[in-house]
Backbone and ligand atoms as CSV (ligand in chain L), in Angstrom:
chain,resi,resn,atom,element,x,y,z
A,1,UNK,N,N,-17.486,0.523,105.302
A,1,UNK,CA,C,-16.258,0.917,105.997
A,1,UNK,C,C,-15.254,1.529,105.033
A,2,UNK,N,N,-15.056,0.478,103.739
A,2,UNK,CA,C,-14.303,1.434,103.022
A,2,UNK,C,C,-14.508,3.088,102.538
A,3,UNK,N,N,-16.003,2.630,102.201
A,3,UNK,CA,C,-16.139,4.020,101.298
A,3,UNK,C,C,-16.096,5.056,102.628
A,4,UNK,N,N,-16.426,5.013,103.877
A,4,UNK,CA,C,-15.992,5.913,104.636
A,4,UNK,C,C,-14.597,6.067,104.801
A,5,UNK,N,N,-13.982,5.346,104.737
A,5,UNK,CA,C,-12.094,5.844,105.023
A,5,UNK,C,C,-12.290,6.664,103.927
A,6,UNK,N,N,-12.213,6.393,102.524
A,6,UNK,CA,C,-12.527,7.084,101.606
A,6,UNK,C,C,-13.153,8.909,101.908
A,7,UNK,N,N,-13.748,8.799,102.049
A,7,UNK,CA,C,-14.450,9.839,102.719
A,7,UNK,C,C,-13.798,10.898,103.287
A,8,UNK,N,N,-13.304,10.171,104.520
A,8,UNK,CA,C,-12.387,10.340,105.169
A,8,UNK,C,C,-10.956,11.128,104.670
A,9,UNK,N,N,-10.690,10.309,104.032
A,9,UNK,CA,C,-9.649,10.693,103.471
A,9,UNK,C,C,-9.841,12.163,102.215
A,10,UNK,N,N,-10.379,12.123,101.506
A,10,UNK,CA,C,-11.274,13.051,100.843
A,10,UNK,C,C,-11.405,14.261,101.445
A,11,UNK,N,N,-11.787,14.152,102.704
A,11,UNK,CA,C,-12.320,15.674,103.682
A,11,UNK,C,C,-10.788,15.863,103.686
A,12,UNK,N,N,-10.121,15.170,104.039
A,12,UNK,CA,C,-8.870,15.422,105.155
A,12,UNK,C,C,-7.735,16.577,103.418
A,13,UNK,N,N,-7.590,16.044,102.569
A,13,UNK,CA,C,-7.187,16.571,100.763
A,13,UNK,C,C,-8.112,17.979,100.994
A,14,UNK,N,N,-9.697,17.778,101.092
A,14,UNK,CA,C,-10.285,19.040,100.371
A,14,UNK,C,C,-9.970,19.962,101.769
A,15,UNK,N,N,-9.874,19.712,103.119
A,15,UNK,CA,C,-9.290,20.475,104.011
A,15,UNK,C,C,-8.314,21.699,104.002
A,16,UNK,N,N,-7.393,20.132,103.483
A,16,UNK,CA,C,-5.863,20.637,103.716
A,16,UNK,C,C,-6.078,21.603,102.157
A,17,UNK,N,N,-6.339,21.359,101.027
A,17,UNK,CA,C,-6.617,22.099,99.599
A,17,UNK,C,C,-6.653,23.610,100.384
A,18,UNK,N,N,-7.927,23.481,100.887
A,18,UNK,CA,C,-8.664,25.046,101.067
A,18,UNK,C,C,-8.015,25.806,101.706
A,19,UNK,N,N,-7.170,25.402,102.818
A,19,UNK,CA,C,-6.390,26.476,104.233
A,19,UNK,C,C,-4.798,26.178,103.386
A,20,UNK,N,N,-4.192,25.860,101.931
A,20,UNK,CA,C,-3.323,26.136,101.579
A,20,UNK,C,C,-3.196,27.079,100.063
A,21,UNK,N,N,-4.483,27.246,99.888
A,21,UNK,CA,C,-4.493,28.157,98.631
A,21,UNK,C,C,-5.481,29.500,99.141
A,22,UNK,N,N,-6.271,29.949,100.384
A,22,UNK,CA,C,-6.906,30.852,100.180
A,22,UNK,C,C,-6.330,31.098,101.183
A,23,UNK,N,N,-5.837,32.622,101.841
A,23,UNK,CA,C,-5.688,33.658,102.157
A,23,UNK,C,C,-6.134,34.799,102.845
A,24,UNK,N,N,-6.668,34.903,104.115
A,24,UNK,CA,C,-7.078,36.118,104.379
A,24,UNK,C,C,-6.989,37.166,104.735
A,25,UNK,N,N,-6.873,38.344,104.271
A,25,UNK,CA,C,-6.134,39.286,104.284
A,25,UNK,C,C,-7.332,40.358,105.569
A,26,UNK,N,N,-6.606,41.245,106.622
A,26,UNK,CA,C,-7.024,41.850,107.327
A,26,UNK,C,C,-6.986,43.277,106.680
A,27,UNK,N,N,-7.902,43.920,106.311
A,27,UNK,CA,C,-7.811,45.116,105.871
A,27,UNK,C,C,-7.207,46.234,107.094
A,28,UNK,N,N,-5.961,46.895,106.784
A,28,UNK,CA,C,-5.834,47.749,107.577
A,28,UNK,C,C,-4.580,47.675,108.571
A,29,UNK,N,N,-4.437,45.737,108.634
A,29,UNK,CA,C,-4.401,45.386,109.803
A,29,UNK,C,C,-4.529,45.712,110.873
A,30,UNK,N,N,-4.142,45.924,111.900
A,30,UNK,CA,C,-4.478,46.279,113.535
A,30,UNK,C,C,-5.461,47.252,113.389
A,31,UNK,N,N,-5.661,48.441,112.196
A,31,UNK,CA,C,-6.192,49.752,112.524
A,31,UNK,C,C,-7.536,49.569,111.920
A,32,UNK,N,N,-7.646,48.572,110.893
A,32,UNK,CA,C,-8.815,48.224,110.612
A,32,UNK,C,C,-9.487,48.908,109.531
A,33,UNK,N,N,-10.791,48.690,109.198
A,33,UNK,CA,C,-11.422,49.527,108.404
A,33,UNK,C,C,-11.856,51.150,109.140
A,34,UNK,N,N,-11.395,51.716,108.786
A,34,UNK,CA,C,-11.564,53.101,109.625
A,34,UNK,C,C,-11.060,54.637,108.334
A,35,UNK,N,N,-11.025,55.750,109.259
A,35,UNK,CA,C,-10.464,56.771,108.316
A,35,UNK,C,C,-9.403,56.991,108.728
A,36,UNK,N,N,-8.413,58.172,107.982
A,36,UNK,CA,C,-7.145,58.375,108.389
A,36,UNK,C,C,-6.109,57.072,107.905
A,37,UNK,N,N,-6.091,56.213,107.064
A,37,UNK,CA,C,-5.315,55.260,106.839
A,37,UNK,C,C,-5.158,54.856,105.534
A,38,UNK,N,N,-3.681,54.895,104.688
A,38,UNK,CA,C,-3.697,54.618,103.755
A,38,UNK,C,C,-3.839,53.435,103.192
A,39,UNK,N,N,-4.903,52.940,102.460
A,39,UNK,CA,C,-4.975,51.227,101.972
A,39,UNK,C,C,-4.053,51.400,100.726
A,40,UNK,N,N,-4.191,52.774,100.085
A,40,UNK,CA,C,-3.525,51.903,98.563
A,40,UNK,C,C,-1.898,51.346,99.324
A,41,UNK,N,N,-1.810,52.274,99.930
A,41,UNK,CA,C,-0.490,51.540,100.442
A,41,UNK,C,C,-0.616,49.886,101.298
A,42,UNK,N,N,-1.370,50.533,102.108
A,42,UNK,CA,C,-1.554,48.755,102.904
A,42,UNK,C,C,-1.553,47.472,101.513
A,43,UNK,N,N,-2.543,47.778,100.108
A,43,UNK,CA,C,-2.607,46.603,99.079
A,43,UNK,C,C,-1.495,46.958,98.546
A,44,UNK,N,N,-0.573,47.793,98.447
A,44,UNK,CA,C,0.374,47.451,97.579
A,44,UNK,C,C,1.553,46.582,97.853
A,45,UNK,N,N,1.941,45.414,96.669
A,45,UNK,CA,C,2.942,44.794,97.321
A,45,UNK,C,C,2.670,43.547,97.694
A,46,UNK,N,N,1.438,43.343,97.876
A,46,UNK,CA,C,0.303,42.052,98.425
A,46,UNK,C,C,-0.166,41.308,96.911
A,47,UNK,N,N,-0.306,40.154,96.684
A,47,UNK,CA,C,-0.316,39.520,95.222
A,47,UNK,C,C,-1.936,38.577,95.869
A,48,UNK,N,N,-2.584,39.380,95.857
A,48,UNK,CA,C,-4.485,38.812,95.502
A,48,UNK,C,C,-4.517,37.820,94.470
A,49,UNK,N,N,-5.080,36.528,95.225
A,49,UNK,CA,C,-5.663,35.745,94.095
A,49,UNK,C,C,-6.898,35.104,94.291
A,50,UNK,N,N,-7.639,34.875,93.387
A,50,UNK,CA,C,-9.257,34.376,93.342
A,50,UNK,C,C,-9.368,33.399,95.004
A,51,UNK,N,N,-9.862,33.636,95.269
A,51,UNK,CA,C,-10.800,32.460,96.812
A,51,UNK,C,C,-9.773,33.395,98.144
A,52,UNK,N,N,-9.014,34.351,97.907
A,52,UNK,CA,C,-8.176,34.711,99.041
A,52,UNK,C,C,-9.686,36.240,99.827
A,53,UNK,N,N,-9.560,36.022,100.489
A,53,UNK,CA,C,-10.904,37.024,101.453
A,53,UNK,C,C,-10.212,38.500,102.065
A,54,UNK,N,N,-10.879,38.981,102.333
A,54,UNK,CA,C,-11.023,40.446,102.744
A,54,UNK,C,C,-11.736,40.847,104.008
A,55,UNK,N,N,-10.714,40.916,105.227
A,55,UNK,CA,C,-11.887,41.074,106.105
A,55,UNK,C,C,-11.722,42.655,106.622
A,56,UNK,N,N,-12.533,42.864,106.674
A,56,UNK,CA,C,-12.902,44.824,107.010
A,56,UNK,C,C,-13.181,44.876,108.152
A,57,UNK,N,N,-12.618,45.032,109.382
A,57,UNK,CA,C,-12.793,45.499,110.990
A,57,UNK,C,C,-13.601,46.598,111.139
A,58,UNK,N,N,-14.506,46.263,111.529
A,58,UNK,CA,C,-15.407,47.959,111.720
A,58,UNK,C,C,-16.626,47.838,112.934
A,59,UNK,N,N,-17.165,48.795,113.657
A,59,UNK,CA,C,-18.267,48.389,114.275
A,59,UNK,C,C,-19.450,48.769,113.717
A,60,UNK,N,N,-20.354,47.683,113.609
A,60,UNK,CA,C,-21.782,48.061,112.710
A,60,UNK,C,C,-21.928,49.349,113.194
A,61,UNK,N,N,-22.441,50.255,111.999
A,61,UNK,CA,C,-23.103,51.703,111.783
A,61,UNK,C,C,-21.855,52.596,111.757
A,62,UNK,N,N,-20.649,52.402,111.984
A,62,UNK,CA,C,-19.670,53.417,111.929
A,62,UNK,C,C,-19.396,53.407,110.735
A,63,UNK,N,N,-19.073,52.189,109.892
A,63,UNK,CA,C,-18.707,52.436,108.794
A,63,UNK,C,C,-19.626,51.672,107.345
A,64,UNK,N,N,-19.271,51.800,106.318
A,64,UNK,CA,C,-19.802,50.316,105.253
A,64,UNK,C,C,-18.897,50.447,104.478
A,65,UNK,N,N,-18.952,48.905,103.916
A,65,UNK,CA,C,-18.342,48.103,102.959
A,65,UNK,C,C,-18.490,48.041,101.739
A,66,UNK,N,N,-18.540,49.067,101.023
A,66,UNK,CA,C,-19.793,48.987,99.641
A,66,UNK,C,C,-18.448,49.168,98.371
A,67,UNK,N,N,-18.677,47.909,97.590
A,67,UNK,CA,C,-17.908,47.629,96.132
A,67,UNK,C,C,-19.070,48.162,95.333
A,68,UNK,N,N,-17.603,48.955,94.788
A,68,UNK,CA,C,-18.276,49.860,93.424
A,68,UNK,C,C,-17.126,49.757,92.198
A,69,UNK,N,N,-18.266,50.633,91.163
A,69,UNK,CA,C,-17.386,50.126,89.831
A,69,UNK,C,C,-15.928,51.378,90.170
A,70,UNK,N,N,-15.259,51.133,88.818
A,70,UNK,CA,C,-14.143,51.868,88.960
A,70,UNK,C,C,-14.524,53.963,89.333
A,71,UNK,N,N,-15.557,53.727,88.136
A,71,UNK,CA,C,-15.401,55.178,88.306
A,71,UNK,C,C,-16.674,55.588,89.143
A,72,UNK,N,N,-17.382,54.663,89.933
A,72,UNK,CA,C,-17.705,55.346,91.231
A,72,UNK,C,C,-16.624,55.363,92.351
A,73,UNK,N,N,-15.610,54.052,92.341
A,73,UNK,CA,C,-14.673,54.535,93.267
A,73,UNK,C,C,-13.823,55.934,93.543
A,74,UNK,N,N,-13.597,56.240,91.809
A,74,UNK,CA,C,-12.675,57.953,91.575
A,74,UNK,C,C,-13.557,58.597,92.280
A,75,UNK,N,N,-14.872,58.593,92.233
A,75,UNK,CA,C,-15.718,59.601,92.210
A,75,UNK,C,C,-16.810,59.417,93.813
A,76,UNK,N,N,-16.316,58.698,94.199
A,76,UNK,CA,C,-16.479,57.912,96.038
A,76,UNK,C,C,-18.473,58.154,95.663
A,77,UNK,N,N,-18.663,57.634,94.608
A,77,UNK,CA,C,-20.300,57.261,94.821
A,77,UNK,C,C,-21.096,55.719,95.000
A,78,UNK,N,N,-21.717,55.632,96.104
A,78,UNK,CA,C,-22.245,54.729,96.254
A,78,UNK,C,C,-24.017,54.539,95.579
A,79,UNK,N,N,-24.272,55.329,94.887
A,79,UNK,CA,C,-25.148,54.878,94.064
A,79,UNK,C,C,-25.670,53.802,92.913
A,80,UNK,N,N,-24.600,53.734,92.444
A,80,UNK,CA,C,-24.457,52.484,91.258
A,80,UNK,C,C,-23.797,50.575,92.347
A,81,UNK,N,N,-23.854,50.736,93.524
A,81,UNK,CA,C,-23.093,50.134,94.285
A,81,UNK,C,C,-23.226,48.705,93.919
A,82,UNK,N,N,-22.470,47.394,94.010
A,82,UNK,CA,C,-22.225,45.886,93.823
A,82,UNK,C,C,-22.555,45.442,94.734
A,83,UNK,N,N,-22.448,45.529,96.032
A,83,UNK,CA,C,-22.912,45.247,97.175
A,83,UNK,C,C,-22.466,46.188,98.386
A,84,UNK,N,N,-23.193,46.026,99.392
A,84,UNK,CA,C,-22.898,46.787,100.579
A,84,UNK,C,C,-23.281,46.368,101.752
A,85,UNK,N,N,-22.452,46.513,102.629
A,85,UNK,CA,C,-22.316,46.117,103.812
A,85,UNK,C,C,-22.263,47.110,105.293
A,86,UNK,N,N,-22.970,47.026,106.150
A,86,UNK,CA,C,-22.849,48.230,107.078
A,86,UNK,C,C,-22.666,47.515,108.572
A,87,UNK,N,N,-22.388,46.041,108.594
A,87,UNK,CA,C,-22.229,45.283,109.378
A,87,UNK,C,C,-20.725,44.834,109.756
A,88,UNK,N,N,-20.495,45.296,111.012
A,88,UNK,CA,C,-18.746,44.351,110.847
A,88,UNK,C,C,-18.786,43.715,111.806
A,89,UNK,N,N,-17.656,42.664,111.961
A,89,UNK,CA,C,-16.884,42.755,110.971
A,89,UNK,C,C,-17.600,42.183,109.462
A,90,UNK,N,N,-16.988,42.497,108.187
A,90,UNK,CA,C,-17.392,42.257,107.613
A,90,UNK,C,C,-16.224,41.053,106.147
A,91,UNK,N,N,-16.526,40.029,105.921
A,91,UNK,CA,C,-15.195,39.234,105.196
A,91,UNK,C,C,-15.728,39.066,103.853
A,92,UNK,N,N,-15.256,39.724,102.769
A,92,UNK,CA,C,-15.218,39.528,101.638
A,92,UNK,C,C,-14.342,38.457,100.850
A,93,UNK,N,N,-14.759,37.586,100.126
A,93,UNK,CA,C,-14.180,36.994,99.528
A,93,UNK,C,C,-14.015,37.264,97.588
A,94,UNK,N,N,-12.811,37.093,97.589
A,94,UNK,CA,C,-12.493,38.050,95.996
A,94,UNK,C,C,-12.902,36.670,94.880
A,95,UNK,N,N,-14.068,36.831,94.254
A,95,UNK,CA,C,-13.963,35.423,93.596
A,95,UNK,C,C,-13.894,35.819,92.056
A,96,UNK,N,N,-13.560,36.802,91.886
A,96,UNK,CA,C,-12.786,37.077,90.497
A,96,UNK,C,C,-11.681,37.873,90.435
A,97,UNK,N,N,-10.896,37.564,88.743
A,97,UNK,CA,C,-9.822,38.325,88.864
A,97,UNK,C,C,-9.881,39.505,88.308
A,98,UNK,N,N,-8.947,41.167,88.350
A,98,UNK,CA,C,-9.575,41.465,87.878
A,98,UNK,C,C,-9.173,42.511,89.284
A,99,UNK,N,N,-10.112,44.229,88.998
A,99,UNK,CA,C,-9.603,45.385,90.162
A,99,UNK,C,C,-10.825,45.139,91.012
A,100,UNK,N,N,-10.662,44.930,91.983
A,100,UNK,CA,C,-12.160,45.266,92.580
A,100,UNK,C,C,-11.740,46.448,93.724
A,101,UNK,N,N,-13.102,47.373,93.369
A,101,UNK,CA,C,-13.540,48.447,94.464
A,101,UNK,C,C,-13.828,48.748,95.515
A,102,UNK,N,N,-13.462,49.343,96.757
A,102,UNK,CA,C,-14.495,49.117,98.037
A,102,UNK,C,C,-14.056,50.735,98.647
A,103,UNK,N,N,-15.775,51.169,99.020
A,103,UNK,CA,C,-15.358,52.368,99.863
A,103,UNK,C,C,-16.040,52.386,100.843
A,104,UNK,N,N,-15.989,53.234,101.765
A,104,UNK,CA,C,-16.803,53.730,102.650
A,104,UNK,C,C,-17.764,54.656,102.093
A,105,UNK,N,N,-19.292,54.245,102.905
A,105,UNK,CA,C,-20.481,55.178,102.067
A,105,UNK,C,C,-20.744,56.349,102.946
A,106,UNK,N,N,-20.256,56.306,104.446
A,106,UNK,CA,C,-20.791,57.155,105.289
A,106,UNK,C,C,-19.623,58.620,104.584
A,107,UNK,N,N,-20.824,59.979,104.547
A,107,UNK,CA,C,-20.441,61.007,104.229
A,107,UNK,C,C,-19.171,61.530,104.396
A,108,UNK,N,N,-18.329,61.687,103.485
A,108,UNK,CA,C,-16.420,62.437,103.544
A,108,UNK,C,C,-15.836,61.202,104.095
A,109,UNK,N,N,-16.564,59.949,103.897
A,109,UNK,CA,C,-15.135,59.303,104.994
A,109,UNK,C,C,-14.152,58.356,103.633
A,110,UNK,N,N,-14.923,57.968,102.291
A,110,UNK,CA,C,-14.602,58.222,101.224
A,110,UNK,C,C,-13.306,59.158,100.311
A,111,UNK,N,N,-14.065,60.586,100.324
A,111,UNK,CA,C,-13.225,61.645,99.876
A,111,UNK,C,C,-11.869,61.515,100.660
A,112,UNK,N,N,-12.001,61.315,102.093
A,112,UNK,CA,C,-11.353,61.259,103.257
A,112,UNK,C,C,-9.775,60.319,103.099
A,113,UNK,N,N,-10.178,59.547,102.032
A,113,UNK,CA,C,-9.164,58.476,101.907
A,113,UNK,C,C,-9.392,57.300,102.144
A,114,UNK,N,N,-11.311,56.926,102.795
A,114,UNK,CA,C,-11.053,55.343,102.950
A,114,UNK,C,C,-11.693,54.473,101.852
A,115,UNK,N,N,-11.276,54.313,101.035
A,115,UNK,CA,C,-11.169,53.573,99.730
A,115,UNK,C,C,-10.232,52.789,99.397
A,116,UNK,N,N,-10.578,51.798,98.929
A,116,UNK,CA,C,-9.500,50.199,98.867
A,116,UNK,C,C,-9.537,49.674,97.376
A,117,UNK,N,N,-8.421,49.626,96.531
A,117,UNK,CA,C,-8.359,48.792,95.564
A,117,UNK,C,C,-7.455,47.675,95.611
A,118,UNK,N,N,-8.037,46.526,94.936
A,118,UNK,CA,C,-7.407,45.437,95.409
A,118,UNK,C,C,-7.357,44.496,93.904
A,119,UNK,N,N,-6.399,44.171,93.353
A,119,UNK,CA,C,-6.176,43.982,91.781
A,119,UNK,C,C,-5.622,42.111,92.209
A,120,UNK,N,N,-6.948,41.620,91.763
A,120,UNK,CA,C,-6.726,39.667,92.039
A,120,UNK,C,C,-6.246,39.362,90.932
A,121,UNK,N,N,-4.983,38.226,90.907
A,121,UNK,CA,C,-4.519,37.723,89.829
A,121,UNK,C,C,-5.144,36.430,89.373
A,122,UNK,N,N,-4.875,35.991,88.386
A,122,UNK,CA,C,-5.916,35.005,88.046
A,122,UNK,C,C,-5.477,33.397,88.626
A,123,UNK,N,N,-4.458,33.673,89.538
A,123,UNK,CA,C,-4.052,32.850,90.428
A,123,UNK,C,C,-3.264,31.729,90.297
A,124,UNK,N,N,-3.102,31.028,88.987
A,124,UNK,CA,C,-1.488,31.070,88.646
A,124,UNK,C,C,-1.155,31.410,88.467
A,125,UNK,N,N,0.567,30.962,88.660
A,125,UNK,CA,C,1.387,31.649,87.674
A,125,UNK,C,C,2.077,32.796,89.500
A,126,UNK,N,N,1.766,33.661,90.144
A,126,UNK,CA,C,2.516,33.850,91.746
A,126,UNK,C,C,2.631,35.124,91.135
A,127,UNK,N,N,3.461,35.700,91.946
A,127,UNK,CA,C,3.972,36.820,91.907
A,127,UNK,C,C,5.205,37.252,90.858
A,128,UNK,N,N,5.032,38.558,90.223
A,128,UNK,CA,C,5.845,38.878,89.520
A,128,UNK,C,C,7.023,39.802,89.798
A,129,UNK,N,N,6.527,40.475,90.932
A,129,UNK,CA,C,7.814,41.013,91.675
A,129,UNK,C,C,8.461,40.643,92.652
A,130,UNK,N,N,9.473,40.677,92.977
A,130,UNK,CA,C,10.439,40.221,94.108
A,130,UNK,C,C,9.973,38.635,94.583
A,131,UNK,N,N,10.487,37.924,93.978
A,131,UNK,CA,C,10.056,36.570,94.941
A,131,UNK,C,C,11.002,35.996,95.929
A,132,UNK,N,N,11.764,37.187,96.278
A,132,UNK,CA,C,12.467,36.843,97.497
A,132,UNK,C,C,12.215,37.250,98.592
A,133,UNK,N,N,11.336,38.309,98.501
A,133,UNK,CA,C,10.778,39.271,99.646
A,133,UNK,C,C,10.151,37.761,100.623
A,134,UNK,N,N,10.221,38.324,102.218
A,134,UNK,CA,C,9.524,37.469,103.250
A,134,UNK,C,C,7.922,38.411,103.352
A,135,UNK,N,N,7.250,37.711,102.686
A,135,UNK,CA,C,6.096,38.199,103.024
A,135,UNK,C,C,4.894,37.794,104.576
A,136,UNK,N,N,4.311,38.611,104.821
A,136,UNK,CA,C,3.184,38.244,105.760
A,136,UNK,C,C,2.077,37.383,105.609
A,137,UNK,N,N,1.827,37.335,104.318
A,137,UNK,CA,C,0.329,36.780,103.989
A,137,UNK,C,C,0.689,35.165,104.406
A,138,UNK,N,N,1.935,34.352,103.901
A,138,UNK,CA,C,1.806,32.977,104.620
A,138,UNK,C,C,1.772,33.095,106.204
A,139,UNK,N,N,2.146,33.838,106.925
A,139,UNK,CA,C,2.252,33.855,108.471
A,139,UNK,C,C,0.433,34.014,108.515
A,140,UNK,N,N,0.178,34.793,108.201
A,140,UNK,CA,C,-1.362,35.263,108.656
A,140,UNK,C,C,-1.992,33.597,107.858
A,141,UNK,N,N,-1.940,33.100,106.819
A,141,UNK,CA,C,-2.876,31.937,106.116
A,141,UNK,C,C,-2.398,30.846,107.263
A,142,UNK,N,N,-1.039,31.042,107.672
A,142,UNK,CA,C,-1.120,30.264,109.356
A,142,UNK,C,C,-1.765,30.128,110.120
A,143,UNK,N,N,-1.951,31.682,110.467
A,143,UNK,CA,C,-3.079,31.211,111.487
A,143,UNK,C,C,-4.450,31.263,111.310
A,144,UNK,N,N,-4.516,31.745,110.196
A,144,UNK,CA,C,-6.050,30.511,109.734
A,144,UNK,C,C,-6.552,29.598,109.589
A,145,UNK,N,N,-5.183,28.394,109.939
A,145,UNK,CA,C,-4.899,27.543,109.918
A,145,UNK,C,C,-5.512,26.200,110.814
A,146,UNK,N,N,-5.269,27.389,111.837
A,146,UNK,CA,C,-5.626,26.232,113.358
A,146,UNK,C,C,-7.512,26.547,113.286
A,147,UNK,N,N,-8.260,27.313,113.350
A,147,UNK,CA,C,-9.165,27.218,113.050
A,147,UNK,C,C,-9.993,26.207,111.820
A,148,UNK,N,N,-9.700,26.071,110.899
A,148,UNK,CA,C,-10.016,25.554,109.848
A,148,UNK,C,C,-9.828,23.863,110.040
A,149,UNK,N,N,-8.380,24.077,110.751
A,149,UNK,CA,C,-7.898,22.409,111.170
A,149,UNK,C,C,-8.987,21.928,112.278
A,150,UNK,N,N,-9.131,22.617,113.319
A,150,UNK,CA,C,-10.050,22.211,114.556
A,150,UNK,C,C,-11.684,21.962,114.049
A,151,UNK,N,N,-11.880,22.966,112.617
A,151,UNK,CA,C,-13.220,22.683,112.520
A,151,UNK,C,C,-13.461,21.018,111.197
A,152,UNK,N,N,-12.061,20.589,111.099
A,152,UNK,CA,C,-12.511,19.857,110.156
A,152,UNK,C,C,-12.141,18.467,110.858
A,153,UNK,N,N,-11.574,19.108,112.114
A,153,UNK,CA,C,-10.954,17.252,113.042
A,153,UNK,C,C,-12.134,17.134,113.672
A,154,UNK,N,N,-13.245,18.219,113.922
A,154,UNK,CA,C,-14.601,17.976,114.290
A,154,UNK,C,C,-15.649,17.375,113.932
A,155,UNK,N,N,-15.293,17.491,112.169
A,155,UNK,CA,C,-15.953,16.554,111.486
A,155,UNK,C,C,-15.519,15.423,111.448
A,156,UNK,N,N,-14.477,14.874,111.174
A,156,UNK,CA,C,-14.039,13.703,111.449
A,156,UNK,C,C,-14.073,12.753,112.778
A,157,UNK,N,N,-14.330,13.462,113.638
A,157,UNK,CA,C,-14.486,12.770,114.998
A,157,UNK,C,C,-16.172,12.573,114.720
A,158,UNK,N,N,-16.735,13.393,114.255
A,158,UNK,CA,C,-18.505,12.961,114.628
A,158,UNK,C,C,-18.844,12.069,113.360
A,159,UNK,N,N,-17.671,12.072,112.300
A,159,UNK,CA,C,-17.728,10.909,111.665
A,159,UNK,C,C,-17.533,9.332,111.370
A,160,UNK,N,N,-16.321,9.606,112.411
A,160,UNK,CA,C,-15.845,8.552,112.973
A,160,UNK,C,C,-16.745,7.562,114.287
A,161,UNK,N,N,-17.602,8.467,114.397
A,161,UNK,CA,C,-18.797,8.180,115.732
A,161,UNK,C,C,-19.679,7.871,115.288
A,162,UNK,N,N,-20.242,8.121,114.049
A,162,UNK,CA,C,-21.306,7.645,113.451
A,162,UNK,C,C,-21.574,6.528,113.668
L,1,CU,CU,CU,-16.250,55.135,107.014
């Protein structure tokens, strides 16, 4: 009995841990992964840190997800590619710090402008500009919130039933 409260208690810390330090960011927001839309602007201003995710809105075969090094990004080649994705939606999670790459592989949509850099900090230590600004990213890690909460009071109830 104890070591289950224990337990218990344990899930309820590594829960609450995870849905207050990671982050998921909607690429695009509303407009999604698509062409015609500026990301460097959408990431700028946004303070990336290690375990915070990336999710890319797209419908399988319209677009892909493919991280590349720096100078295939200048150069929008997906040949040398890190991974790739042609499935959406698709959620990346940034687990280093550090620039990471992402373009679209389907032909001109690249050149086109849909290319994403996204520069993770090594996750202490916050933001270095404006820390007065009201940002979005806690509203949105909100409502990631209720999901994450419902899937972990689920465990606890079928634990508690055991
Ligand atoms: Cu595309």
């Amino acid at each position: 009995m104890a070591s289950r409260s224990a337990l218990i208690a344990l899930l309820v810390a590594v829960s609450c841990a995870a849905v207050a330090s990671a982050t998921t960011y909607t690429v695009g927001e509303g407009q999604g992964w698509t062409t015609n839309f500026d990301y460097s602007g959408w990431a700028s201003g946004k303070n990336f840190a290690v375990g915070d995710k990336l999710l890319f809105n797209f419908a399988s075969g319209t677009h892909t997800v493919t991280e590349v090094s720096k100078s295939d990004y200048d150069s929008c080649s997906t040949s040398n590619s890190i991974s790739d994705s042609r499935n959406g939606p698709t959620t990346i999670t940034l687990n280093s710090a550090g620039t990471h790459y992402f373009i679209c592989g389907i032909p001109g949509h690249c050149s086109g402008g849909m290319k994403l850099a996204v520069t993770v900090g090594s996750g202490s230590g916050g933001s270095p500009s404006a820390p007065g600004t009201p940002n979005s990213p806690s509203a949105s890690a909100r409502m990631q919130a209720g999901p994450a909460l419902a899937v972990a009071a689920g465990v606890l109830v079928k634990l508690a039933l055991f």
